[in-house]
BABA-211614 format. One record per residue: residue in three letters; y, z, x negated of N, C-alpha, C, O, CB in turn. Coordinates in steps of 0.2 Angstrom, whole numbers, plus 5000, padded with zeros to 4 digits. Glycine has a CB too. Layout:
BEGIN
ALAYZXYZXYZXYZXYZX;...
***
This chain:
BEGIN
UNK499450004996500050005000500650004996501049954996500050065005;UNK500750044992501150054985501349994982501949974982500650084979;UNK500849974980500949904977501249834978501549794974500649894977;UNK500949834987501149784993501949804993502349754993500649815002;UNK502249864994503049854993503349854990503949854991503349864995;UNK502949864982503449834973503349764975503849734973502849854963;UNK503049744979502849664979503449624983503649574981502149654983;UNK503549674990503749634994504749654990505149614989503449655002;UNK504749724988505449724987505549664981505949624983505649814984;UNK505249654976505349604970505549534973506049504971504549594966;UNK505049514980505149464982505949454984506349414982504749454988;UNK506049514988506749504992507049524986507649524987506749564999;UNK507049534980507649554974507549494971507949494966507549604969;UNK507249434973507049354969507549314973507849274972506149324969;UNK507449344980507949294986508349304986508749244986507949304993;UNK508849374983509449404985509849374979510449354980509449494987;UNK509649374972509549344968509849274968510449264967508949344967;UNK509049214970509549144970510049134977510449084977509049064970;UNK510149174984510349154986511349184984511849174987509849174991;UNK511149204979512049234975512049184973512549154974512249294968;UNK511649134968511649074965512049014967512248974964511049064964;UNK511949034975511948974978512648934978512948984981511548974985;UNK513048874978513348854978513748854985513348854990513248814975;UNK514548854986514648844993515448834994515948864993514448914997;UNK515248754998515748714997516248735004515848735009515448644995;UNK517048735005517348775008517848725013518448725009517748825004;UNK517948695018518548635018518748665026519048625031518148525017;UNK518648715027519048745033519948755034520248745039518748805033;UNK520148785027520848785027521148725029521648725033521248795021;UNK520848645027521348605029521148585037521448535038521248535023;UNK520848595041520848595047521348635049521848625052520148605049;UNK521248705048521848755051522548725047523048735050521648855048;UNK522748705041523248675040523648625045524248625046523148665035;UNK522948575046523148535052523448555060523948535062522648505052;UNK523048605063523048645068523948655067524348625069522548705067;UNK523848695062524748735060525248675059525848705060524748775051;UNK525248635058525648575057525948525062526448495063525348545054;UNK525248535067525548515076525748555078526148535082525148485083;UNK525748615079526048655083526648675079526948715082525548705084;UNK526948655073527448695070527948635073528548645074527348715060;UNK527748555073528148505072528248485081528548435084527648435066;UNK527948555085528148545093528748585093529248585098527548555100;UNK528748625089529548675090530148675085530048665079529348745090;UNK530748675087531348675084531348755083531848765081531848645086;UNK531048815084531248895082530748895077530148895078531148955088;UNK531348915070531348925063530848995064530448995060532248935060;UNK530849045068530549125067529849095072529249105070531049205072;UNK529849055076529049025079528648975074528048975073529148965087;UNK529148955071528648905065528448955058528048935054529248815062;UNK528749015057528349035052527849065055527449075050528549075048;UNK527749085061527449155066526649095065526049115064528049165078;UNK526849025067526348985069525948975061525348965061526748915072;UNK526348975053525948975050525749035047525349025042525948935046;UNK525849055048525449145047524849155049524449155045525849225050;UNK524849145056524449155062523849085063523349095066525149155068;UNK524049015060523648995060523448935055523248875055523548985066;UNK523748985050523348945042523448995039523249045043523748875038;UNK523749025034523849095030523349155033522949185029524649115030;UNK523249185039523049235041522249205042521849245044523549265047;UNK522149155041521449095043521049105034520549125033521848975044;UNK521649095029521549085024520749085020520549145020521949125021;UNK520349045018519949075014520049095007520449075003519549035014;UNK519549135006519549165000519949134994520449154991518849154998;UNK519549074994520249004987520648994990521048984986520048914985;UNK520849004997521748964997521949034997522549034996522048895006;UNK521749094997522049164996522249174986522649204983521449225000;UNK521749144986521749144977522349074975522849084971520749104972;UNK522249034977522549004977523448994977523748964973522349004980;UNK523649034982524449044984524649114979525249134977524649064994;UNK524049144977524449194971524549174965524949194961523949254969;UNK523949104964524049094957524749024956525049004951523149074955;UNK524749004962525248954962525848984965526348944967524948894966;UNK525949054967526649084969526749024976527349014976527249094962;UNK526349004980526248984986526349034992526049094991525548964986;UNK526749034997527149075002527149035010526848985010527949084999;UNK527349065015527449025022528049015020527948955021527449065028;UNK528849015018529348955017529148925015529348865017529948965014;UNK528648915009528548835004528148785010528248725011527948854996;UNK527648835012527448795017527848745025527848685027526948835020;UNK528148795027528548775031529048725030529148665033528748825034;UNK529448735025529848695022529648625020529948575019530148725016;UNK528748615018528648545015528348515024528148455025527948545007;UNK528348545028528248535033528848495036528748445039527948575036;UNK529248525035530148505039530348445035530748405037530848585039;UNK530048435030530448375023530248315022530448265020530348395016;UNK529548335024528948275022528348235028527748245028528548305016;UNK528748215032528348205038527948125038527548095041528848215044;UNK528548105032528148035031527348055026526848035028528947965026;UNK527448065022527148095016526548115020526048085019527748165012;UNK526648175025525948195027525748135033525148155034525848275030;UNK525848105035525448075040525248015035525047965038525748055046;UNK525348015029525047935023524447975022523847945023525547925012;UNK524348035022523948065016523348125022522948165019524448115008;UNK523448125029523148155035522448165035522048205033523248105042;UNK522448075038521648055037521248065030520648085031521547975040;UNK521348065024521048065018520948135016520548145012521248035013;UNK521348185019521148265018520548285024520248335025521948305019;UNK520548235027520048275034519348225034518848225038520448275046;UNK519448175026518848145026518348175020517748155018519048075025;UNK518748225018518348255013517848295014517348305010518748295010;UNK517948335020517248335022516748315021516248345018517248335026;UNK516648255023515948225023515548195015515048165014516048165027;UNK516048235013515748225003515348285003514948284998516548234995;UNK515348335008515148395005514248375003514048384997515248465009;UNK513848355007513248325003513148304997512548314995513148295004;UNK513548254995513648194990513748264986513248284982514348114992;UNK514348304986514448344980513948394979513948414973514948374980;UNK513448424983512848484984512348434979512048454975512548504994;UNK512348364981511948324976511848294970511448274967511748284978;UNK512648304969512648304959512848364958512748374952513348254955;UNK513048434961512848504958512348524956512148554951513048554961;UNK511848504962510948484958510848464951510548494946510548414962;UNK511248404954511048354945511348394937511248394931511748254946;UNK511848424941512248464934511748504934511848524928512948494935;UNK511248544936511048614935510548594930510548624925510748664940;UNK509948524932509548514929509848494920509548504915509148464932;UNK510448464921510748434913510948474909511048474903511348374913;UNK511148524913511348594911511248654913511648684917511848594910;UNK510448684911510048754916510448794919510548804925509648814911;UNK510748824912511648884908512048874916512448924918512448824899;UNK511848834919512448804925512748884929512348904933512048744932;UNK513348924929513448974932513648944940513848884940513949024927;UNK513648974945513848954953514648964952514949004949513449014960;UNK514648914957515348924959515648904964515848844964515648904955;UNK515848934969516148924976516848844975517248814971516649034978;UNK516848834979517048764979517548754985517348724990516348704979;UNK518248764986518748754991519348704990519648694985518948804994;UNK519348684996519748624998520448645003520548645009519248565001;UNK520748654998521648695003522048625004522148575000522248764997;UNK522348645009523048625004523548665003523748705007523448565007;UNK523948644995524148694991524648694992524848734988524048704986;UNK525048664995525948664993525948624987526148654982526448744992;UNK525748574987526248514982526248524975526548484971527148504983;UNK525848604974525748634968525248604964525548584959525748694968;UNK524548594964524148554960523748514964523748514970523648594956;UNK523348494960522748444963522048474962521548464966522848354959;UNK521848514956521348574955521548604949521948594944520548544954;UNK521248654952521148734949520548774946520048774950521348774954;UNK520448804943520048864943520248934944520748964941519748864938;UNK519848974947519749054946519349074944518849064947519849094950;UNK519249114939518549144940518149084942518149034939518549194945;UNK517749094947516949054949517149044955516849044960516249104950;UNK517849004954518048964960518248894957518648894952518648994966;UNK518148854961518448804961518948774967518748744972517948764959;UNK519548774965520248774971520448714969520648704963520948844970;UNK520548644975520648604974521148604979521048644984520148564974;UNK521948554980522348544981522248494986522848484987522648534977;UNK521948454991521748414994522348344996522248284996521448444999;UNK523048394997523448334999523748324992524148274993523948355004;UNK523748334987523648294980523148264977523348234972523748334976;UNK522648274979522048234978521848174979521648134975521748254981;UNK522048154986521948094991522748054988522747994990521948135000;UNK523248074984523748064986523547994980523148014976524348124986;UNK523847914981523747874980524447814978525047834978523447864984;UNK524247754976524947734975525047684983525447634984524947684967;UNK524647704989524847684996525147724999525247715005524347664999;UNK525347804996525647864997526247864999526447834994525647914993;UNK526647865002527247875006527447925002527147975003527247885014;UNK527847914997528147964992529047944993529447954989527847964983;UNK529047924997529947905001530247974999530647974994529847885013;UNK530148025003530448095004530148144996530548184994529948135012;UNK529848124993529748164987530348164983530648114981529248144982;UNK530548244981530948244975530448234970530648184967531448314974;UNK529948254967529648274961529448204959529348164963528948334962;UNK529548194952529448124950528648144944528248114941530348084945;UNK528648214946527848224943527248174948526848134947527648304945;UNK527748204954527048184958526948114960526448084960527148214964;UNK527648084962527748004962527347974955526947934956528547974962;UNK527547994951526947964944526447974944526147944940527047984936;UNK525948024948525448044948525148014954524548014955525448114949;UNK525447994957525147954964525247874961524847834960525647974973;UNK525947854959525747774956525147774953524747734955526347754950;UNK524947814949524347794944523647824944523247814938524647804939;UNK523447854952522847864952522647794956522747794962522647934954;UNK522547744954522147684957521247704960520947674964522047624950;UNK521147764956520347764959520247844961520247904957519747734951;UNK520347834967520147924971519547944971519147934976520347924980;UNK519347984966518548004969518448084970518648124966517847964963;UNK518248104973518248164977517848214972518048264969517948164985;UNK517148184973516648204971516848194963516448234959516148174976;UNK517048164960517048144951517648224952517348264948517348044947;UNK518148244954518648264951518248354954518648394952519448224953;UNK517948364957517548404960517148424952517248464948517048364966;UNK516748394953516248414946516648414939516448454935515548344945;UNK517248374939518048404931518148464932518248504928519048364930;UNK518248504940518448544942517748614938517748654933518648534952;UNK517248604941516848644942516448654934516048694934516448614946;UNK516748614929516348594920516948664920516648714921516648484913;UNK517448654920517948714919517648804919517748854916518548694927;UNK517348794925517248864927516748874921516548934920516948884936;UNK516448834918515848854914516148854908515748874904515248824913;UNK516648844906517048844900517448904896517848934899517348794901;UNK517448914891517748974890518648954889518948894888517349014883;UNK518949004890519549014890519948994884519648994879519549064891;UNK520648974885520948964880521148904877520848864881520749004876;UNK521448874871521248844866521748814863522348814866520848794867;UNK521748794852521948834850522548784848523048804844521548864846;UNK522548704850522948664850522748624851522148624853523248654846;UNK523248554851523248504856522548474857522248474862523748454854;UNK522248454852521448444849521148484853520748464857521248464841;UNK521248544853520748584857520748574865520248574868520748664855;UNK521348574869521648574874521448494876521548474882522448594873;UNK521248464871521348374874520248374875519948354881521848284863;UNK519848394870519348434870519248454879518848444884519448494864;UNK519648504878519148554885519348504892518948504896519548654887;UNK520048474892520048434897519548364897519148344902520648424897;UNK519648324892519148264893518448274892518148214892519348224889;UNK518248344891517448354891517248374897516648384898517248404887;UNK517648384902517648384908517448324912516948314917518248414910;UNK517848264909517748184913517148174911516848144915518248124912;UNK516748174903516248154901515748194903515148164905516148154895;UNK515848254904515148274909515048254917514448244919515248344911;UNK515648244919515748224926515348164927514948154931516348214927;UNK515548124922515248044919514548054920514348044925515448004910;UNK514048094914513648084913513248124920512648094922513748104905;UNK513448184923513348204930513148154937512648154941513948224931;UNK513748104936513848044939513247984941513047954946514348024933;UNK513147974934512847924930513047884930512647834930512347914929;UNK513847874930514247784930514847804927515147864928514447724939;UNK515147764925515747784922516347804926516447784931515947734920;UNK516747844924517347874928517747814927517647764923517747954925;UNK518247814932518847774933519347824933519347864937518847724941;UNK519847814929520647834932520847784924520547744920521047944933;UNK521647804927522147744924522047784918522147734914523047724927;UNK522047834913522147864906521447814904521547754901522047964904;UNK520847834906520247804902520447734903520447704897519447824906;UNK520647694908520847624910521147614903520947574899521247604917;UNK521647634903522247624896522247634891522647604887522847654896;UNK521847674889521547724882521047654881521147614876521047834884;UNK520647644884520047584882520347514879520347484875519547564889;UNK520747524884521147454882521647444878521947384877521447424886;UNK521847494873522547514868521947564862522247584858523347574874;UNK521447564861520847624858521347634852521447694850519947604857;UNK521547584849521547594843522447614840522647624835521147524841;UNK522547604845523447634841523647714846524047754844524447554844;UNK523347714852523047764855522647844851522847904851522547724858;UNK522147804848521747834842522347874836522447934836521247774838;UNK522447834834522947854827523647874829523947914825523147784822;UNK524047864838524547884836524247964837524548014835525147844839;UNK523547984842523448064843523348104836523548154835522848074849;UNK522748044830522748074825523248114822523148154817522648044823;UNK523948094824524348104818524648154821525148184818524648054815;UNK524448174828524648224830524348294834524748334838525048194832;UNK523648294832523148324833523048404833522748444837522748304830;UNK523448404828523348484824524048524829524048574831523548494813;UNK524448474830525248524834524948544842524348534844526148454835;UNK525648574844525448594851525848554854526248584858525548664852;UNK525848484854526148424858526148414864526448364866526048384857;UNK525648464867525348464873525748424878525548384882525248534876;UNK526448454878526948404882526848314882526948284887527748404879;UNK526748294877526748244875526148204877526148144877526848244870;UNK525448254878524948204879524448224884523948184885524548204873;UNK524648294890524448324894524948334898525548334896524048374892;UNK524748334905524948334912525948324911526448364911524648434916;UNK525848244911526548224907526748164912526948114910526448194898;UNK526548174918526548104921527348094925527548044928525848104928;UNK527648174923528448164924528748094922529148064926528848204920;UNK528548094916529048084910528748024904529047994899529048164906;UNK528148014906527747964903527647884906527847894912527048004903;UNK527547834905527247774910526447764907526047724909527847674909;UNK526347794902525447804902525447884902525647904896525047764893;UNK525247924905525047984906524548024906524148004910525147994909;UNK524348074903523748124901523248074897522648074898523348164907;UNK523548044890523048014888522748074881522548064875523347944885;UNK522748114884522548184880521748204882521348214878523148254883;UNK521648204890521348184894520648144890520048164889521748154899;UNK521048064888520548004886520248034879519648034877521047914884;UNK520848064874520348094869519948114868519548104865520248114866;UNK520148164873519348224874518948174876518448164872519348294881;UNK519148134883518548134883517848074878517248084878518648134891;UNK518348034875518047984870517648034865517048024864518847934865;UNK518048094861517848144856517248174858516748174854518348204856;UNK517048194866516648224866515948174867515348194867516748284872;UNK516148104870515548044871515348024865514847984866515847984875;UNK515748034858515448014852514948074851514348064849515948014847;UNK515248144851514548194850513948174853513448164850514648254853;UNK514148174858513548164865513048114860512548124857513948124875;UNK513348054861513047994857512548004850512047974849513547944855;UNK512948054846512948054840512448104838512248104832513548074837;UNK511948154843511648204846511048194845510948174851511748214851;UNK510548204841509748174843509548234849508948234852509248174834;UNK509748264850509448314857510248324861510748364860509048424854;UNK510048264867510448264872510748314877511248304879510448234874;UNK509948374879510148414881510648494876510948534878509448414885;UNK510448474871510848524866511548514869511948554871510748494858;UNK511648434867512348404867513048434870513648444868512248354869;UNK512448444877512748444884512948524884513548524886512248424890;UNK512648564883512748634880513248644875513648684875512048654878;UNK513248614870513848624865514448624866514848664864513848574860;UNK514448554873515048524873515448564880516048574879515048444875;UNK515048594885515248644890515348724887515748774889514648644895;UNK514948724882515248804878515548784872515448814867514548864876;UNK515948744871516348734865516748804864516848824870516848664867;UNK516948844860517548874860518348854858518648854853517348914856;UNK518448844863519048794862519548834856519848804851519348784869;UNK519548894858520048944855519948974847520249024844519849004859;UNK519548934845519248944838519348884835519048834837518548964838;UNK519848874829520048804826519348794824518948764827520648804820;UNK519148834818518348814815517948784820517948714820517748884814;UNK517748804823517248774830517548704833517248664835517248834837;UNK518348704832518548644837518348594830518148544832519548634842;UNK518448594823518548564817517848514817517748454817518648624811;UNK517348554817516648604813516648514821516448454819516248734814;UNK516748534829516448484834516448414833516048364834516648494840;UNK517248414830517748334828517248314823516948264825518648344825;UNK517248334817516748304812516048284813515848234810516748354808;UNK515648314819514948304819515048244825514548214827514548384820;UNK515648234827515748204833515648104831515448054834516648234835;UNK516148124822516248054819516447994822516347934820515748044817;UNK517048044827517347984829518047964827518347924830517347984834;UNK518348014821518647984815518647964809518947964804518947994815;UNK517947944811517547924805517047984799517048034803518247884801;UNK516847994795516348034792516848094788516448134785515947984788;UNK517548104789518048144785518648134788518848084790518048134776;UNK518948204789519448184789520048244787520148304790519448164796;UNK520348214783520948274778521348294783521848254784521448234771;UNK521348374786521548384788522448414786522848424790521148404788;UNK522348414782522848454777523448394777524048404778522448464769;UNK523148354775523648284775523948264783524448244785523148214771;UNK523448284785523748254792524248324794524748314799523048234799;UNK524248374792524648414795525148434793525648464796524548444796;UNK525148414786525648384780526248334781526748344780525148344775;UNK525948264783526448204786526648224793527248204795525848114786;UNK526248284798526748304804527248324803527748314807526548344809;UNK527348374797527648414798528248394796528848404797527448454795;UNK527948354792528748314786529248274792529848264790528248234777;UNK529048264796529048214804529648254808530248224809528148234809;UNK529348314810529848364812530548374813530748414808529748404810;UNK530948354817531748384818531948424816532148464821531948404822;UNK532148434809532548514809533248504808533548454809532348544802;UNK533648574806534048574809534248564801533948594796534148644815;UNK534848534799534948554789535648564791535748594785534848474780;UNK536048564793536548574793537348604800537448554804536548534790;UNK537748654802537948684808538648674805538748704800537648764810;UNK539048644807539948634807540248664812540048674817540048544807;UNK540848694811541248704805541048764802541448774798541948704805;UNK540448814804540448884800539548864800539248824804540748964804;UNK539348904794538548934794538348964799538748984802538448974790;UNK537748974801537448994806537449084805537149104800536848944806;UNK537549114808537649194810538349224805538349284802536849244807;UNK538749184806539349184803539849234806540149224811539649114804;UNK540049304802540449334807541149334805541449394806540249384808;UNK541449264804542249264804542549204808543149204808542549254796;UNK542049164811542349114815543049134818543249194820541849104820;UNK543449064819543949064819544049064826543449054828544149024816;UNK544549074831544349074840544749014841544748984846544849164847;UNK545148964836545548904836544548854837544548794836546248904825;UNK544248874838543648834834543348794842543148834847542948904828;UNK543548724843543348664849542848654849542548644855543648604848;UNK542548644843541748604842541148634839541348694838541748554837;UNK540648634837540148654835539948574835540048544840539648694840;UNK539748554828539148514824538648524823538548564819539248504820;UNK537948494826537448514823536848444819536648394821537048564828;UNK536748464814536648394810535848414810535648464807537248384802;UNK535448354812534848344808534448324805534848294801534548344810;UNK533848314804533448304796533348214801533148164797532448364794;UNK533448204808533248144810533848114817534348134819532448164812;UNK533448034818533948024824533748064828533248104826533947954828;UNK534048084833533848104840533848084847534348064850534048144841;UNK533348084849533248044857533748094860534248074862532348044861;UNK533548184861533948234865533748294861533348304857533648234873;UNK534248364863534348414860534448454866534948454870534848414855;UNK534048494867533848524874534248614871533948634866532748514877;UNK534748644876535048704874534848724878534548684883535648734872;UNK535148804878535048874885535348924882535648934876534248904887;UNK535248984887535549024885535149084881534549084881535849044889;UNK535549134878534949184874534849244877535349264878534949194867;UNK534349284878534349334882534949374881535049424885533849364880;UNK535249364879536249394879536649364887537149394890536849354871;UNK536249314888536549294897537149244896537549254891536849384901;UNK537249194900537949144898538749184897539249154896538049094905;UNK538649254897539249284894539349274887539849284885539349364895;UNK538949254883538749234874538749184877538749154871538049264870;UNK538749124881538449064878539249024876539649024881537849004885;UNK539349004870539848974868540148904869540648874867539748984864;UNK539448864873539648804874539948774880539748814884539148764872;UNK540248724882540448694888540348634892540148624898540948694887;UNK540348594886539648534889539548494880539948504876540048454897;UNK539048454879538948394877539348354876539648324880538748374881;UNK539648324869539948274870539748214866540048164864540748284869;UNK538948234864538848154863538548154856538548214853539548104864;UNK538148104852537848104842538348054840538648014844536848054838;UNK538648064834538848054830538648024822538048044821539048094831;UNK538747994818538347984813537447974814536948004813538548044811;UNK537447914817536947864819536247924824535647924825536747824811;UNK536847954826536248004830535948054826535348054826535647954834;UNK536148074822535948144817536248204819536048264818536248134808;UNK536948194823537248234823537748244831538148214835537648224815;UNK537448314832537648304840538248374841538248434840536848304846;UNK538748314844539448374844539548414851539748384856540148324843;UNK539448464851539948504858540548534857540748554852539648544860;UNK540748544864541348574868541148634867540748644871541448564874;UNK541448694864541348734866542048784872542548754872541048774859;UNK541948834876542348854878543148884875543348874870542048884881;UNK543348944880543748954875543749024872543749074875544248944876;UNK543549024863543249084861543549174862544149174861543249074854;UNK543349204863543549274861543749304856543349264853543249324862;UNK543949324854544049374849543549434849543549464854544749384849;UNK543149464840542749514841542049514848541849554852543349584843;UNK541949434846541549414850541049394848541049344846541749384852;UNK540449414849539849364846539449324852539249344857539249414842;UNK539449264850539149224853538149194851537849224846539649174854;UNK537849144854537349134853537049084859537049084865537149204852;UNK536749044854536349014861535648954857535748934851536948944867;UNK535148954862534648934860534548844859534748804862534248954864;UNK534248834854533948744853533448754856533148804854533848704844;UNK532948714862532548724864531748674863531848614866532848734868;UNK531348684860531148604861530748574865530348524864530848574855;UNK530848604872530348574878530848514878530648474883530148624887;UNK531348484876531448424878532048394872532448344873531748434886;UNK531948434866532148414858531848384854531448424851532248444854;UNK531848304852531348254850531748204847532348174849530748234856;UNK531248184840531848134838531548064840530948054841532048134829;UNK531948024841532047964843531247924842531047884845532647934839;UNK531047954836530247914836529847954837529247954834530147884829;UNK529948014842529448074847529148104844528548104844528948044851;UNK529448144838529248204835529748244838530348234839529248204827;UNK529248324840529648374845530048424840529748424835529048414849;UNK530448454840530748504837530348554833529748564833531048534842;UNK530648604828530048634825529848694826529548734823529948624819;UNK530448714834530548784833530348794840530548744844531348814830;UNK530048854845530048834853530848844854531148804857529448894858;UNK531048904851531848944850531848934844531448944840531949034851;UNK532548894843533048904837533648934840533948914845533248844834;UNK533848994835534449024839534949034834534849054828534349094843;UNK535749004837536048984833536749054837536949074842536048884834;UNK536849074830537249154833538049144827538149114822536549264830;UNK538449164830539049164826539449234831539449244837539449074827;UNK540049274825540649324828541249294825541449274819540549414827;UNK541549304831542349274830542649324828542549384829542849254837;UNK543149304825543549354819544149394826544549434824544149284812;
***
């Protein structure tokens, strides 16, 4: 008898077991979003239309779209507001959020495929929100949070009403929508460890997501980076080489602001990790290596690139980080005083600042001292074949010290090398 219920309890600790395991895919919010959206778009009262999405989307919320709005600082004004703004916008993109549904098989049947290619496979809950305009996918933890009305969103998208020129570039240039491929990039994520330790590593953990997906798949992925990257491989290749080791991330990841070829950071990885894969006499190894890469570890990202040999059999690191550097925007020279100068004149109109190169732009701000320190007034333009960029400053104080930041999310010289400082701070006191 004893025995009969070590037996039967084991059983039921084997059930309870894979039934944690079990994957579970979520697409109910965008139904209640919908729901919330006719009912919000039959009334003109501002206090009934939040009443209406509290009540029948937010207070609905699953689990991910609750993870979700914390991690994207998602709220009922943001909602309601993209509701009142964009009416062309959601009725482009309606029907392709309520057809997502019917993928959920199709995706239950390549999560299969991923477990056998890879045992290691951890579960991971799988929802479909819509996010407020904020991403297209996410991870938490052992979720996977997908954006649905960024997803679907295309270059047949009614982006008439969009301010964001992220998104208009993001929709021009997804030619190929697939639900289920950006599902399983979503889901390589949750098994991946955290972090990583530069652009190389960061270009790695994203595009080993598309080669899994691919290889998940079993056909090639489509979007416009892989499209563009294949077809440019080779100046593509060299111009990332030479910029591999920096944290350029701006430049080669989620750049579709500001780019007309975008996230080709994306194509490295994912090229980097299809040479491993190839290069691999045990493919199931491969596949394991490339999902637990440590991204966060230079050794390990170095030690992957090399065995990868897809820049060939060596590659001198040193030299290449060597020629970036030498590359770099610096600052050699500050007119009419030295930089932390404390006799500045209050007669003093201009600030010069002269660099090692042309410049495309020279992005300032203020410095945690607040715009009561910031000394400048506007812009007036390079000088000296673009080396040297003059401003206005206000008018000075006396027994004053001022200060303000060079910033380089948008300081780059003319031939797209970024600044060498995140903060350069440039401080002077008036006499």
């Amino acid at each position: 008898m004893k025995s009969r219920i070590i037996s039967a309890l084991l059983i039921l600790s084997i059930s309870k077991f894979h039934s944690q395991k079990k994957n579970y895919i979520f697409t109910s919010d965008i139904n209640h979003y919908w729901e919330a959206y006719d009912q919000i778009k039959k009334t003109d009262n501002t206090h009934k239309k939040y009443e209406l999405i509290n009540t029948l989307y937010i207070d609905k919320a699953s689990y991910g779209l609750k993870a979700f709005m914390k991690k994207r600082n998602l709220n009922d004004s943001l909602f309601v507001e993209n509701i009142e703004k964009l009416p062309r916008y959601w009725n482009s993109i309606r029907n392709s959020t309520l057809e997502i549904k019917s993928k959920q098989k199709q995706i239950e049947k390549y999560i299969k495929k991923f477990n056998k290619i890879y045992p290691e496979l951890k579960p991971a809950n799988i929802y479909f929100t819509i996010g407020g305009l904020a991403s297209g996918g996410t991870t938490d933890s052992d979720m996977v949070l997908i954006g649905s009305e960024i997803l679907v969103g295309n270059p047949n998208t009614d982006t008439s009403e969009l301010s964001s020129d992220w998104l208009k570039n993001t929709f021009k240039h997804k030619k190929y929508i697939d639900v289920v491929y950006l599902t399983i990039h979503e889901y390589v994520h949750t098994n991946q460890k955290k972090g990583y330790v530069n652009l190389l590593g960061h270009s790695i953990k994203e595009g080993s997501c598309d080669f899994i997906a691919e290889l998940v798949l079993g056909e090639p992925i489509k979007t416009f980076y892989i499209e563009y990257g294949k077809s440019n491989l080779s100046k593509v290749k060299e111009d990332f080489k030479a910029e591999m080791y920096s944290n350029r991330n701006d430049k080669w990841l989620y750049n579709g602001e500001k780019s007309a070829n975008p996230d080709l950071g994306y194509f490295m990885g994912y090229e980097i990790s299809k040479s491993y894969y190839q290069n691999h006499f045990d493919k199931k190894q491969a596949v394991k290596d490339i999902i637990e890469l440590d991204f966060g570890n230079e050794k390990a990202i170095d030690e992957f690139v090399e065995k990868s040999k897809f820049f060939g059999n060596t590659i001198n690191k040193d030299e290449i980080i060597k020629n970036y550097e030498s590359n770099i925007p610096k600052v050699v020279k500050i007119e009419p005083f030295d930089n932390d100068s404390k006799n500045v004149d209050t007669a003093t109109k201009q600030i010069k600042i002269t660099f090692s190169k042309k410049m495309k732009d020279v992005s300032l701000n203020f410095s945690k001292n607040g715009k009561e320190h910031f000394p400048l007034q506007k812009k007036l333009g390079f000088e000296n074949d673009k080396t040297t960029l003059i401003l206005e400053t206000v008018a000075l104080k006396p027994n004053t010290t001022y200060d303000f930041y060079i910033t380089n999310r948008n300081t780059e010289s003319e031939d797209g090398y970024q600044f060498e400082a995140a903060e350069y701070k440039i401080e002077f006191t008036t006499l």
